[in-house]
Backbone as a chain_set.jsonl record, in Angstrom:
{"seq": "XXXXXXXXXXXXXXXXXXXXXXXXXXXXXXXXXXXXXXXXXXXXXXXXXXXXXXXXXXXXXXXXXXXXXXXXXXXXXXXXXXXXXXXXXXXXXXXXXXXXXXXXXXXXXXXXXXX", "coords": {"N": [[9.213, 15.518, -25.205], [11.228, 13.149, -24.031], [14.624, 12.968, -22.375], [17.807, 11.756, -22.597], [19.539, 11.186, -19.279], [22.545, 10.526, -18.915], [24.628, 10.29, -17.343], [25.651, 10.937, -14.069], [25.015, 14.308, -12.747], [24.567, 15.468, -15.343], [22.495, 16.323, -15.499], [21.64, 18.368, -14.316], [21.977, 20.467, -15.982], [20.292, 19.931, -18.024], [18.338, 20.038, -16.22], [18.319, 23.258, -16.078], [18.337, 24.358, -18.358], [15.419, 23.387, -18.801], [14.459, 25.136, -16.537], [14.535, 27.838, -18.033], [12.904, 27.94, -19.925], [10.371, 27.018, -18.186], [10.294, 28.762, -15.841], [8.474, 28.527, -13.401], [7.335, 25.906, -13.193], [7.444, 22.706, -12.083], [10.011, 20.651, -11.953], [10.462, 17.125, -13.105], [12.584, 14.269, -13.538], [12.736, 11.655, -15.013], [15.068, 8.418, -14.06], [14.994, 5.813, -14.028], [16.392, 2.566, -12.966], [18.048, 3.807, -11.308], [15.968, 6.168, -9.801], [14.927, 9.37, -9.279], [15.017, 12.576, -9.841], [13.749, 15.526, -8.592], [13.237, 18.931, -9.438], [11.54, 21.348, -7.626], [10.174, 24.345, -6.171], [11.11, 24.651, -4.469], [13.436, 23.82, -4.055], [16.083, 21.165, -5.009], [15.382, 18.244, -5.068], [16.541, 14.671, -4.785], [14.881, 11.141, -5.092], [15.082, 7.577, -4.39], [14.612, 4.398, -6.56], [12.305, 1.964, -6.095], [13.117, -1.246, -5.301], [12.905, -3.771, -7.356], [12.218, -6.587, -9.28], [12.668, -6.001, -12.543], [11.431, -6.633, -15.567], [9.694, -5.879, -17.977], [9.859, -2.842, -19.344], [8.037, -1.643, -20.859], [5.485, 0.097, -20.011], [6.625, 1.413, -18.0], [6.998, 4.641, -17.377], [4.087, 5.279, -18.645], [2.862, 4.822, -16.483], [3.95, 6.094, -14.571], [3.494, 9.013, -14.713], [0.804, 8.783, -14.927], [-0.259, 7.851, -12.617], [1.268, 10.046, -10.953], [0.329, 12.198, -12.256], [-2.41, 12.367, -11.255], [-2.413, 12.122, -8.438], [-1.368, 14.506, -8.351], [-3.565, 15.981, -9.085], [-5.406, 15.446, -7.289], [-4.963, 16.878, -5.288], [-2.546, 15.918, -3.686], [0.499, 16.402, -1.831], [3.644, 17.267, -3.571], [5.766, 15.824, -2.784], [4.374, 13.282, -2.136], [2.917, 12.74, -4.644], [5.3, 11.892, -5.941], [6.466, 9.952, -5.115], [4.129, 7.899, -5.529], [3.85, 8.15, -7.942], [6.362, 6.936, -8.41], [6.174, 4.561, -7.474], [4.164, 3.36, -8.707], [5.447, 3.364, -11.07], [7.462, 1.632, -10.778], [5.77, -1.003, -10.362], [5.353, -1.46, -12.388], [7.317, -2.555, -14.427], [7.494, -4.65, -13.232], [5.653, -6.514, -14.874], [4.716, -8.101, -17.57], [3.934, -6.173, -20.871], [1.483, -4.019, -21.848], [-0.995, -2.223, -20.985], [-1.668, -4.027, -19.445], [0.393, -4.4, -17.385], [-0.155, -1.749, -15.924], [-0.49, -0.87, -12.696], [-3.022, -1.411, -10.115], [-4.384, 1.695, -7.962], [-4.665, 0.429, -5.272], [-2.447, -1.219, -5.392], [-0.2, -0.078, -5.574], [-0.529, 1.672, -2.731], [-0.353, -0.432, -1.825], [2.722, -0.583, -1.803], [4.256, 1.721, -1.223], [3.108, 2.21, 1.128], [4.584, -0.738, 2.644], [7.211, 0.235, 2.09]], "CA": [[10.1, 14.397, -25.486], [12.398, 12.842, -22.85], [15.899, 12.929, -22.792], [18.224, 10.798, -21.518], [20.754, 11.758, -18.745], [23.434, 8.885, -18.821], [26.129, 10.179, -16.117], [25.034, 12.292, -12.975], [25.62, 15.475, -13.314], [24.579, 16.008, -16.765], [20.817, 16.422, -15.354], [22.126, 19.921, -13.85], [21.661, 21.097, -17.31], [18.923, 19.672, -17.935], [17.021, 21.044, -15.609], [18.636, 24.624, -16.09], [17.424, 24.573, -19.623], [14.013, 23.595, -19.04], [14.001, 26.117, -16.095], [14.818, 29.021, -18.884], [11.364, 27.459, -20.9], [9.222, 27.464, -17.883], [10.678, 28.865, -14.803], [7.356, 28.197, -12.329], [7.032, 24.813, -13.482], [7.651, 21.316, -11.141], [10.645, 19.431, -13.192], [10.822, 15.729, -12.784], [13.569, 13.664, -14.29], [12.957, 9.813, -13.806], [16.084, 8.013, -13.634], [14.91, 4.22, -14.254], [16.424, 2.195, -11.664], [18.564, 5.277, -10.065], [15.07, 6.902, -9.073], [14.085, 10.587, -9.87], [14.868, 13.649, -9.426], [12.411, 17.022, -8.899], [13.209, 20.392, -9.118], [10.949, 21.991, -7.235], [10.592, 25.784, -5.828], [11.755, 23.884, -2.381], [14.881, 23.177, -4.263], [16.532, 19.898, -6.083], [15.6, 16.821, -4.501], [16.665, 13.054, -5.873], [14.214, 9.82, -4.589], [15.852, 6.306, -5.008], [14.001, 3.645, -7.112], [11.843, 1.144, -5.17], [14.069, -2.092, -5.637], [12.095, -4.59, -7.682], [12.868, -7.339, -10.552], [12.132, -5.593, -14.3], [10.886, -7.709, -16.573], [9.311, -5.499, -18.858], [9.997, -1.288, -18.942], [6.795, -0.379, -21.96], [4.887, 0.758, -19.622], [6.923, 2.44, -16.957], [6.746, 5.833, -17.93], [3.069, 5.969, -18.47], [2.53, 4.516, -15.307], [4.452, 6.868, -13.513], [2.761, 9.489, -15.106], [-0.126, 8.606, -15.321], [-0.305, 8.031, -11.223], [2.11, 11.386, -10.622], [-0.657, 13.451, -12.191], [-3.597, 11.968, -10.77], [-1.79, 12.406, -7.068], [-0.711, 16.072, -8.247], [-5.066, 16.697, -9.14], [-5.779, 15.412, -6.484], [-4.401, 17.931, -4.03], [-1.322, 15.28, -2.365], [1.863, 16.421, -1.868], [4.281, 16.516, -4.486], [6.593, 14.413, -2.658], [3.606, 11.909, -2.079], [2.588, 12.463, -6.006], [6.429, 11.221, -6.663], [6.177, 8.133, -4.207], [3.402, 7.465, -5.805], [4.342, 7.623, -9.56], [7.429, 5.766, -8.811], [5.394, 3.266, -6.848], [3.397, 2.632, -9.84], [6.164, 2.93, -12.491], [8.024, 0.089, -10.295], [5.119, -2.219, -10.061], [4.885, -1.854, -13.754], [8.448, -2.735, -14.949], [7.463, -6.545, -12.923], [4.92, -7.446, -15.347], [5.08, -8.174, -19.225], [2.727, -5.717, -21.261], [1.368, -2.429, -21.391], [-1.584, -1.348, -20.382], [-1.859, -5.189, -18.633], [1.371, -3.788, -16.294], [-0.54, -0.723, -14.864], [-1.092, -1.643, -11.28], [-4.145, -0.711, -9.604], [-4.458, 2.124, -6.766], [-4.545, -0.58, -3.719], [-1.528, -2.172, -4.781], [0.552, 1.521, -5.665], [-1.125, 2.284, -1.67], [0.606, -1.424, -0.788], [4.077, -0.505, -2.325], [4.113, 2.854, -0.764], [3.13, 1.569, 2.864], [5.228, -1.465, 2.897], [8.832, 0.992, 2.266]], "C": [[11.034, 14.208, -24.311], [13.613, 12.697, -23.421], [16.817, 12.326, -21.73], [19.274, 11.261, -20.384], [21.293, 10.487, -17.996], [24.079, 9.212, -17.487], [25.264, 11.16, -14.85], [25.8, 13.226, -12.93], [25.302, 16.431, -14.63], [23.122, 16.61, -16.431], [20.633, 17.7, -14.763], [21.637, 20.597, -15.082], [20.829, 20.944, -17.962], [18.002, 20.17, -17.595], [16.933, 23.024, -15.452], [18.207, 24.878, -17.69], [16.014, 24.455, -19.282], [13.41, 24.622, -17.914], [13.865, 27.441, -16.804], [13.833, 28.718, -19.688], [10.805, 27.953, -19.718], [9.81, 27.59, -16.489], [10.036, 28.23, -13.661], [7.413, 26.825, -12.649], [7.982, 23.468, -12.443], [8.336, 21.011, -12.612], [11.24, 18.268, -12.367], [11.523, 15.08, -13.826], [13.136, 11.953, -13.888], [14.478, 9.271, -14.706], [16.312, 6.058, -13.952], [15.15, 3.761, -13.204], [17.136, 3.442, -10.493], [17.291, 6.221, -9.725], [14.741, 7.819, -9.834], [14.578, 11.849, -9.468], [14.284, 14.99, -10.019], [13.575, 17.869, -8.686], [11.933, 21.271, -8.87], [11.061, 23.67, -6.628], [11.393, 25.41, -4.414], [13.483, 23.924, -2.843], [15.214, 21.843, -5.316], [16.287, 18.776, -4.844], [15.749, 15.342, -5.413], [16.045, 11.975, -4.65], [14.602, 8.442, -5.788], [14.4, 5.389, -5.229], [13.44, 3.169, -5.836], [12.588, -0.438, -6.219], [12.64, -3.691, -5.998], [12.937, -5.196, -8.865], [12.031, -6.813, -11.696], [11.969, -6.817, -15.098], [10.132, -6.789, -17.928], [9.086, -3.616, -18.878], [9.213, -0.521, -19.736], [6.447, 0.061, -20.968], [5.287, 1.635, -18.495], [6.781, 3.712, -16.817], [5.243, 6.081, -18.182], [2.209, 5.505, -17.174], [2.235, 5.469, -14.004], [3.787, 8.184, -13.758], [1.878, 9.979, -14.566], [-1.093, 8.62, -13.352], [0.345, 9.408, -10.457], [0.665, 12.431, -10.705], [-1.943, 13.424, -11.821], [-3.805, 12.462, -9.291], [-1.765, 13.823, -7.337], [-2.437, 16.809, -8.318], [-5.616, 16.104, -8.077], [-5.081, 15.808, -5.246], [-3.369, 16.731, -3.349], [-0.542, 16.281, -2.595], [2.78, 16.358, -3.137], [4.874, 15.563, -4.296], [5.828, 12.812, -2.482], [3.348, 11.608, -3.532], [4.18, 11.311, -6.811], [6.786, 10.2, -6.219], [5.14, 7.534, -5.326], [3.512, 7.291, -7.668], [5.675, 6.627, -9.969], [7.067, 4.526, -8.49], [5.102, 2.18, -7.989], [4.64, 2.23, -11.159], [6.791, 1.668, -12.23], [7.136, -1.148, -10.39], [4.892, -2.009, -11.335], [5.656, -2.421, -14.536], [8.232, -5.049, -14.485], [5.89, -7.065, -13.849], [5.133, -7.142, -16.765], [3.686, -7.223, -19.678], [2.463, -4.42, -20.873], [0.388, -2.233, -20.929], [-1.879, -2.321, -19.183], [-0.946, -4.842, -17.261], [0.724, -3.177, -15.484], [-1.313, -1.254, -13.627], [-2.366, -0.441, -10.75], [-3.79, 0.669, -8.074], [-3.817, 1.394, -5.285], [-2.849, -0.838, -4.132], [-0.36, -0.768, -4.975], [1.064, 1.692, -4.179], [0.326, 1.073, -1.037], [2.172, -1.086, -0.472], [4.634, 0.132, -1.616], [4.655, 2.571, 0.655], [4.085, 0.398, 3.654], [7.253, -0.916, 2.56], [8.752, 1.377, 3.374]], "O": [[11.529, 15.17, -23.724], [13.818, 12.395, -24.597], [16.717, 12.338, -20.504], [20.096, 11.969, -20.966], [20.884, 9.778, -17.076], [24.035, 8.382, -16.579], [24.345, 11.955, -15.044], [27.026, 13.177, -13.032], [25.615, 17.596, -14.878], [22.667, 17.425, -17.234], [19.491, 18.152, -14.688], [20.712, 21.393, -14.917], [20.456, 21.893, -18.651], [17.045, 20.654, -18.199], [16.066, 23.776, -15.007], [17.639, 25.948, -17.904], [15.337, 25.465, -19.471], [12.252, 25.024, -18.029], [13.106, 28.248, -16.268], [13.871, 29.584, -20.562], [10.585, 29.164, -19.726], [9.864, 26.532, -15.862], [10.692, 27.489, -12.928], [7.842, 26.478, -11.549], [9.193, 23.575, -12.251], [7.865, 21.026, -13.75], [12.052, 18.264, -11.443], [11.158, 15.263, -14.987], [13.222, 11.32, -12.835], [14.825, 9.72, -15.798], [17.314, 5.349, -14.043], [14.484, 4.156, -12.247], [16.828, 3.779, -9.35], [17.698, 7.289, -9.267], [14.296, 7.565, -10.953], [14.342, 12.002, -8.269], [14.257, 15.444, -11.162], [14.576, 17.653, -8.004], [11.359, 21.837, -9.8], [12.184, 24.17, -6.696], [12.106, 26.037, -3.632], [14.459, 24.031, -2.101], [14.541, 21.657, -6.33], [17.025, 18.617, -3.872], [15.167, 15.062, -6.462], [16.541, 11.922, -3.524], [14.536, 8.261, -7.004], [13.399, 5.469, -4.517], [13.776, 3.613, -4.738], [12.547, -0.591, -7.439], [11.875, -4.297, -5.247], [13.944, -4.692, -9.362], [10.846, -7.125, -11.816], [12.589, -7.875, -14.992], [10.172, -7.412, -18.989], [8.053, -3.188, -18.363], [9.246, 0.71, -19.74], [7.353, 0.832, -20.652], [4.519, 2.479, -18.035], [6.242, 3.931, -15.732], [4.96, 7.251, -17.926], [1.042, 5.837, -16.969], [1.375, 5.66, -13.144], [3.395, 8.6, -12.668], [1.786, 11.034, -13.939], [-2.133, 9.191, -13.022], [-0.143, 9.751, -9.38], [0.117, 13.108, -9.835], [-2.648, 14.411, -12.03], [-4.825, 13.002, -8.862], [-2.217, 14.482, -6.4], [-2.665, 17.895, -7.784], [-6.786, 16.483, -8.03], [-4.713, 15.046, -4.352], [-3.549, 16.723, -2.132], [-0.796, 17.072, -3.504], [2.665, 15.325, -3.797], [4.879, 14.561, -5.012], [6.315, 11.688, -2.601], [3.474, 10.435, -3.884], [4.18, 10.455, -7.695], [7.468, 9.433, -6.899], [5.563, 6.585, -5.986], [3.218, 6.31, -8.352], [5.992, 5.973, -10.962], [7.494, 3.516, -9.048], [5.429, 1.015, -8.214], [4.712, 1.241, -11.889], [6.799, 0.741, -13.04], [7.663, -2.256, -10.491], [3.821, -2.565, -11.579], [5.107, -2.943, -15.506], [8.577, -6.095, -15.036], [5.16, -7.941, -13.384], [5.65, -6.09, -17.142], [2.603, -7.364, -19.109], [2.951, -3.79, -19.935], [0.713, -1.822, -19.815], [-2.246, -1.864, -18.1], [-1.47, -4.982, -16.155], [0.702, -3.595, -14.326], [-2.385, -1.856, -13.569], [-2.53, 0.767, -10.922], [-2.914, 0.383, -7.258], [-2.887, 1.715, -4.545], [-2.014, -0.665, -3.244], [0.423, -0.764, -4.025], [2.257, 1.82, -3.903], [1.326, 1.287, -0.352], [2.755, -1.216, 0.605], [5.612, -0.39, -1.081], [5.765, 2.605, 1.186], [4.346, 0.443, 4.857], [8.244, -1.609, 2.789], [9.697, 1.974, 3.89]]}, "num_chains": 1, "name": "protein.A"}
């Protein structure tokens, strides 16, 4: 289940609880338009949104997902897996609809390349 973290700061605790569940484990927070931030073994990093007009936020979340863990089985980078799930969750928030939102590969690749 997700949980929300309204103020910054509060996501400290957040992620110190779910490190005391699964220590080894990659934790990603998304953020909506304020971006994301991982806890990784590297450390805490936060990546800012990609700046787009919302129109519709069902499907953001399985977007991001849904592209994160595809990138993470297919051997990238995490930090490319988290470009790449925010890529997608952004290009999904500009269209009405759910599974109609999920943008394809190419245009994820466009999003990506054109920051």
């Amino acid at each position: 289940a997700g949980t929300n973290v309204a103020v910054d700061g509060e996501w400290t605790e957040v992620i110190e609880g779910l490190r005391g569940r699964a220590p080894e484990a990659d934790i990603v927070l998304t953020l909506g338009r304020d971006g994301l931030i991982h806890a990784g073994h590297d450390g805490v990093t936060r990546m800012a949104a990609y700046d787009v007009q919302a129109v519709d936020e069902t499907a953001a979340g399985d977007a991001f997902i849904g592209f994160l863990m595809a990138a993470v089985i297919g051997d990238e980078t995490m930090a490319q897996a988290l470009r790449m799930g925010s890529a997608a969750g952004a290009l999904a928030v500009t269209r009405a609809g759910a599974a109609s939102s999920i943008p394809s590969l190419a245009e994820v690749q466009r999003l990506i390349g054109g920051s």
